[in-house]
C-alpha positions as CSV (number, residue, x, y, z in Angstrom):
1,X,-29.5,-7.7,-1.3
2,X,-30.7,-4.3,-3.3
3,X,-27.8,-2.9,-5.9
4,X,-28.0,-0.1,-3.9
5,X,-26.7,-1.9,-0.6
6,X,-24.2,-3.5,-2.7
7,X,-23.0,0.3,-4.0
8,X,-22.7,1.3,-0.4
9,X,-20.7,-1.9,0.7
10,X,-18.7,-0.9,-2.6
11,X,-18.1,2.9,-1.4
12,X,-17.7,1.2,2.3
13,X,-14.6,-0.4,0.7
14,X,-12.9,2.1,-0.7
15,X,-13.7,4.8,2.3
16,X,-12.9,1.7,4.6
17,X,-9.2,1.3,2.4
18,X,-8.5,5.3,3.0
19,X,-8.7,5.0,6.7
20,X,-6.5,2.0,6.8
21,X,-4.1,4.6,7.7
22,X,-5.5,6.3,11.2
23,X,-3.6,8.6,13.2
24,X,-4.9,8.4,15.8
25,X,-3.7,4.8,16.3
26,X,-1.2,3.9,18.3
27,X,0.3,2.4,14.8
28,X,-1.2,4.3,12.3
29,X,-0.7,1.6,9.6
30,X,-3.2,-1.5,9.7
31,X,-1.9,-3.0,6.3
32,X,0.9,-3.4,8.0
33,X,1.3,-7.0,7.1
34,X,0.1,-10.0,5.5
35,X,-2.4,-11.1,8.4
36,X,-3.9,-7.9,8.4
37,X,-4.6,-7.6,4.8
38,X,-6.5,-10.6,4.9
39,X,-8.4,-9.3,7.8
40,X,-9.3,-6.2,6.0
41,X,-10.3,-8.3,3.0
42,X,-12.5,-10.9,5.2
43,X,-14.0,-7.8,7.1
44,X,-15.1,-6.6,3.2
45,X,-16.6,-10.2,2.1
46,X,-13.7,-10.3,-0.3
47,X,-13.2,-14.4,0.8
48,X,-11.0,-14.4,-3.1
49,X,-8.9,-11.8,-2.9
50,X,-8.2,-12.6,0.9
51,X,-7.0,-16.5,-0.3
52,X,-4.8,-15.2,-2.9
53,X,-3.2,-12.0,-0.9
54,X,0.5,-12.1,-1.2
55,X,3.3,-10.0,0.9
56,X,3.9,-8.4,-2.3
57,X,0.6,-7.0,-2.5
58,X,1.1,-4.8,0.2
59,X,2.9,-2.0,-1.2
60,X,0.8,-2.2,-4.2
61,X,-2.2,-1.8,-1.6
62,X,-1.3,1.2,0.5
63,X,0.3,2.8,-3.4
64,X,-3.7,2.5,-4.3
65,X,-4.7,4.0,-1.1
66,X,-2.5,7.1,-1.6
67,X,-4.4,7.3,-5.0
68,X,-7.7,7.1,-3.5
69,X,-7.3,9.2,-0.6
70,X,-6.3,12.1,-2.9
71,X,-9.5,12.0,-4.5
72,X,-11.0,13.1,-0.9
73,X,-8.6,16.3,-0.4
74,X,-8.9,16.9,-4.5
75,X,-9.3,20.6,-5.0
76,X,-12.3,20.1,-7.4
77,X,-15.0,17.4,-8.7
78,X,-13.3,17.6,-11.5
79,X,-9.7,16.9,-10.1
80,X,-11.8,13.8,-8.0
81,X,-13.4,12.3,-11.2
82,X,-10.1,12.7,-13.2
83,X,-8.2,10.9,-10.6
84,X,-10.8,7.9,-10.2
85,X,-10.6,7.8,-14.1
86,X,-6.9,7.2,-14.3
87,X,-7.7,3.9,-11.9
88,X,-10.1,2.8,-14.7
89,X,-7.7,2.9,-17.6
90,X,-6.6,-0.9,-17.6
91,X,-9.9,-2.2,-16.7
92,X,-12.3,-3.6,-18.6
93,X,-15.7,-3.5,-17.0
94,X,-17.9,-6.6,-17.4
95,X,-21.5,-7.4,-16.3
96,X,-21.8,-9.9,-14.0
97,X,-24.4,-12.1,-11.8
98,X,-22.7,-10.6,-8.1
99,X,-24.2,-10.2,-4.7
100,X,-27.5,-9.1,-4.9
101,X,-27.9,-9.1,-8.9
102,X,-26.3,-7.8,-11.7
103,X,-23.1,-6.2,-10.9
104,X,-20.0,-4.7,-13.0
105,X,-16.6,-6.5,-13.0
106,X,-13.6,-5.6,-14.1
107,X,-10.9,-7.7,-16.1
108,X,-7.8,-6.6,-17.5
109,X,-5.8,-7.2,-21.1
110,X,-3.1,-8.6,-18.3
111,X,-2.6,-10.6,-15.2
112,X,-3.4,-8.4,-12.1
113,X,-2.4,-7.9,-8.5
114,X,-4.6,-7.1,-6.2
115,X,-3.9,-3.3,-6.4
116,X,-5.3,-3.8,-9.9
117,X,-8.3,-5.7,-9.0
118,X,-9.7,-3.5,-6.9
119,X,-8.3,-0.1,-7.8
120,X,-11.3,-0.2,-10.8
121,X,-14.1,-1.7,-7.8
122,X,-13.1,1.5,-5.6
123,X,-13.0,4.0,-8.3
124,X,-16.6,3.0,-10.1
125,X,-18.0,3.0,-6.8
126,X,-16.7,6.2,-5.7
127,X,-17.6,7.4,-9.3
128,X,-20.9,6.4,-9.1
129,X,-21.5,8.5,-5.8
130,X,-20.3,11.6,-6.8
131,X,-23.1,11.2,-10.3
132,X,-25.7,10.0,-8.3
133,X,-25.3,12.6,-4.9
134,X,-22.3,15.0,-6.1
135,X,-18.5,15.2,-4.6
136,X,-19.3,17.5,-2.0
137,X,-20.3,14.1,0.0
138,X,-16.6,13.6,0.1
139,X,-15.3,15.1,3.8
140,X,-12.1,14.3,5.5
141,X,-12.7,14.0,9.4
142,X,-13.0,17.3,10.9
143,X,-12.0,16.4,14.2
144,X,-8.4,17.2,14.3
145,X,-5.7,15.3,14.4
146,X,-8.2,12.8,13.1
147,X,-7.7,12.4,8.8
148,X,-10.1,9.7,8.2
149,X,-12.4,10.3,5.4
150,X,-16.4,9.7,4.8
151,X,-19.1,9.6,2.6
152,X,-22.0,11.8,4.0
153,X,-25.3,9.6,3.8
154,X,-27.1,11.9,5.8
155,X,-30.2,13.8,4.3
156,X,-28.8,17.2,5.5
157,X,-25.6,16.7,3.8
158,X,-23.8,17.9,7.6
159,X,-21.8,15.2,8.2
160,X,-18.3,16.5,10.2
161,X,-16.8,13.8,11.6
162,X,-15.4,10.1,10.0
163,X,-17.3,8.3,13.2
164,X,-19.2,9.2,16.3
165,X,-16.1,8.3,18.5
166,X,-14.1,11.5,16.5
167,X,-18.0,13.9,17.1
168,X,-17.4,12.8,20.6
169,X,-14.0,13.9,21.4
170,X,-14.5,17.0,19.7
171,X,-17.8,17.4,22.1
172,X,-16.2,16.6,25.2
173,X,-13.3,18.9,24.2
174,X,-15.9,21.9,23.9
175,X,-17.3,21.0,27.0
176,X,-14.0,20.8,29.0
177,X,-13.1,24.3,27.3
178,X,-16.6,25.8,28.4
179,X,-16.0,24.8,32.0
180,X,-12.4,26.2,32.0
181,X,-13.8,29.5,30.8
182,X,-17.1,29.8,33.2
């Protein structure tokens, strides 16, 4: 595996730990207990963290996902990287053999939850998209009532929508309006 699929799969997580939250579910909240937070964890290749997941972690979890989410509807990049830097104040990063090669970990001075183990992952990764390709990449969905958020990969930097389920409703939407009209 390149580092630079192990970045995505990084970003993944932390875009991936946003949209945990989805309102356009019939319950919005999928950490909504134990069972699922392993699930989410598995889903991430985070076998560890999923083994040693407590209850307690939960609130910790969605706390963190607040956190994160409010570097996507930040006002400025500088708000975004100021944010992602407070998740970095505990941690201390270390390098590491990981998937794929070398990779930074993060320890702290104390023992951590899991909020704390992967608040750091989340906020390098996002940290190291916006240097590398700039925080305008950062878009919440624009398919209303939709509030997922994305990365935008895409060369063109157009990305609208968090998935191509949310660019379909809003396309068969138009299309229903356009016949109403004619």
């Amino acid at each position: 595996m390149r580092a630079g699929d192990f970045q995505e799969r990084e970003v993944d997580l932390a875009v991936d730990l946003v949209n945990t939250w989805d309102v356009l579910e019939d319950e919005p909240e999928f950490l909504r207990d134990l069972s699922h937070l392993r699930r989410f964890l598995l889903d991430h290749r985070l076998k560890d963290e999923a083994e040693s997941a407590a209850e307690s972690d939960l609130r910790r979890l969605r706390a963190l996902r607040r956190r994160v989410r409010s570097v996507f509807e930040a006002a400025s990049e500088k708000e975004a990287v100021e944010i992602l830097n407070g998740l970095l104040t505990d941690a201390v990063p270390q390098l590491r053999p990981g998937p794929g090669g070398w990779a930074f970990f993060f320890d702290a001075r104390r023992e951590r939850d899991l909020a704390d183990r992967l608040g750091p992952r989340v906020a390098a990764a996002l940290l190291e998209a916006i240097r590398a390709d700039g925080w305008e990449r950062f878009g919440i969905c624009d398919a209303l009532p939709c509030r997922c958020v994305f990365v935008d990969r895409s060369r063109n930097r157009s990305r609208r929508y968090c998935s191509q389920l949310c660019a379909d409703r809003v396309a068969a939407a138009a299309y229903r309006r356009r016949q109403v009209s004619s």
